[in-house]
N, C-alpha and C positions, 0 to 999 in steps of 0.2 A: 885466762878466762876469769879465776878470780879477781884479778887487778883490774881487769876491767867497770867489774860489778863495783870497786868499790870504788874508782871513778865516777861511776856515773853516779852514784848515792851520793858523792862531795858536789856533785853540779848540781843536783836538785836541792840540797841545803844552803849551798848558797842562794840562790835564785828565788827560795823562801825571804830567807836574809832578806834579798833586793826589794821586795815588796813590801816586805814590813817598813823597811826605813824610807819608802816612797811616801806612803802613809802617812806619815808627819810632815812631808815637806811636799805635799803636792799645791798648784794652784790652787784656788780657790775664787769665786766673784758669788754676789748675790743681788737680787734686783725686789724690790719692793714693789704688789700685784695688789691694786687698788679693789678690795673686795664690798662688793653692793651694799648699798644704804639701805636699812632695814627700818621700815617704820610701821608700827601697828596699822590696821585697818579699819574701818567704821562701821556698827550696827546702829542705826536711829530707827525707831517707828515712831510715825508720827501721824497722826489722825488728818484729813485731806481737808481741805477747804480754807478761806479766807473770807472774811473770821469763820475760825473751824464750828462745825454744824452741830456741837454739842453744847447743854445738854437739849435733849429734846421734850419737848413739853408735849402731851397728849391729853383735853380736856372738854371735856363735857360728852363723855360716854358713853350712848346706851348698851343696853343688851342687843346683842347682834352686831353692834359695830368690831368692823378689824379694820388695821391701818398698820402699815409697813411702809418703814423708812431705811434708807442707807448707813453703811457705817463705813466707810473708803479710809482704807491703810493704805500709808505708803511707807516704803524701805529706802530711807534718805541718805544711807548708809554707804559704802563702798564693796560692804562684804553683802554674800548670800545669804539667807537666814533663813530657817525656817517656824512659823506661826503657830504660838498658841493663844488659848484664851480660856477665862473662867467668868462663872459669878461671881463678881466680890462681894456685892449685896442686895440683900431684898428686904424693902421694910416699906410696912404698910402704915399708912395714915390713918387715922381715924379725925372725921371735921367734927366728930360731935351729933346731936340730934336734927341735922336738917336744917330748916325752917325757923326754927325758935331760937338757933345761933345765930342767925344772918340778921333776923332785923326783931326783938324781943319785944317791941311791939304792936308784931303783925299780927294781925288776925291768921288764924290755922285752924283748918280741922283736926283735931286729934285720932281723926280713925285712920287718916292717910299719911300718916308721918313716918319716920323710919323707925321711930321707938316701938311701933307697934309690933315690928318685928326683929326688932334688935335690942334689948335691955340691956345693954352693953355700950350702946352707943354715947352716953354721957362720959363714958371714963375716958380720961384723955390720958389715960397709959395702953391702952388697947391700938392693937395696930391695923383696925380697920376688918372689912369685911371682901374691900373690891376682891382683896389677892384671891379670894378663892373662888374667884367665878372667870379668872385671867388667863389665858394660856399665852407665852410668850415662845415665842420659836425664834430658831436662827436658823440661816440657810448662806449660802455660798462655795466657793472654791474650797475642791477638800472637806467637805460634807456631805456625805452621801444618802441619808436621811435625818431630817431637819432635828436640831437639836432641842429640847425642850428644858428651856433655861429657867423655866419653876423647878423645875425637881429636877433640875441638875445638880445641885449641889456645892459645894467649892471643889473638890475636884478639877482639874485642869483639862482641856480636851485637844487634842492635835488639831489644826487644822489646814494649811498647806505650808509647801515652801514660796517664798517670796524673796525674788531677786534684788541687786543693789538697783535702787532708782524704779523699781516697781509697783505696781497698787495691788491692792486687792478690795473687792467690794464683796461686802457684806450685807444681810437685810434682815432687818428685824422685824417680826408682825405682832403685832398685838393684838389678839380676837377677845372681846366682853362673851362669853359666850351667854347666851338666850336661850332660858331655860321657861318648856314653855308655860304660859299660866292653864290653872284650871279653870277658870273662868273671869272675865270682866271685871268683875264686880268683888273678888278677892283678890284681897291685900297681898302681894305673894311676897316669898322670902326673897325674893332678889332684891327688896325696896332697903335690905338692909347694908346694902352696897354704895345707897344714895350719896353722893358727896365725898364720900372718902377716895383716899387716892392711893400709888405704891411707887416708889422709886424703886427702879433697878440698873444698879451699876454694875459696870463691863471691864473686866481690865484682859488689855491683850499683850502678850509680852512676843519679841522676836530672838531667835535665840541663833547666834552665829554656826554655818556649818562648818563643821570638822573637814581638814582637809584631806582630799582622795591621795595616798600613797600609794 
């Protein structure tokens, strides 16, 4: 019985042996697995039209007037993206005193001109008077109540997601708002808005989505 036992221990050491020295000398083959071409993908935003519809000029104003135009993004891009946008800026013009800049030899009444309610209106460092009588809104996809781009701010504001090869329209309104007079025959203070103007620039950026793991 014991001889036995130590038989069987001499076969199971050897039989280690055999496998270790297979180990070194076994076939072997290998094949080369052509793995996928990997190339970055594309975000472009690009504003719609031919020739594109900016900038947009808005002129000869009164109190009471509103007007609303498009702003049409497309995603020319290959990838998804999702949409924001700010104000970059707001800067108001000032033209000067009316009347007496435009033609210096006209005859004018002096009780009806803007000076009368604007003493400020000479300085051509001053940025006007229109902006504060202006409300500027945006409205569209991903906006749930219209944004007020006067006092927005620079701040940035979400606005949707936009697929590869998709639009999105936007709209912007401009209301002169009409404050009323107190009577006819008084020069009111909105006359100090006469002439003057305000550029407001829009910048939208698209920004590629992360991908779902």
């Amino acid at each position: 019985m014991k001889k036995t036992l130590l038989l069987s221990a001499a076969s199971v050491a050897g039989a280690a042996a055999l496998v270790a020295s297979m180990t070194f000398a076994a076939f072997n083959d290998y094949e080369d697995v052509a793995g996928p071409s990997i190339a970055a993908g594309t975000i472009e935003l690009d504003q719609w039209g031919d020739p594109a519809p900016w900038p947009i000029t808005i002129s000869n104003m009164a109190p009471g007037d509103s007007v609303s135009f498009p702003v049409k993004l497309e995603n020319e891009g290959t990838l998804n993206g999702t949409l924001y946008g700010k104000v970059d800026s707001i800067i108001g013009i000032e033209d000067g005193c009316d009347v007496r800049d435009l033609d210096p030899g006209q005859w004018y009444d002096p009780a009806l001109v803007e000076a009368v309610v604007d003493p400020d209106c000479g300085n051509p460092w001053s940025q006007g008077d229109l902006m504060k009588y202006l409300t500027v809104e945006l409205t569209g996809p991903g906006i749930a109540a219209p944004i007020d781009l006067m006092n927005a701010g620079p701040k940035e504001f979400l606005l949707t997601g936009l697929k590869a090869h998709a639009t999105a329209t936007y709209w912007v309104t401009v209301t002169f708002v009409n404050e009323a007079l107190p009577d006819v025959y008084t020069i009111a203070q909105q006359n100090d808005a006469q002439g003057d103007g305000v550029c407001i620039t829009l910048k939208f950026a698209l920004v590629a989505d992360a991908p779902q793991l």
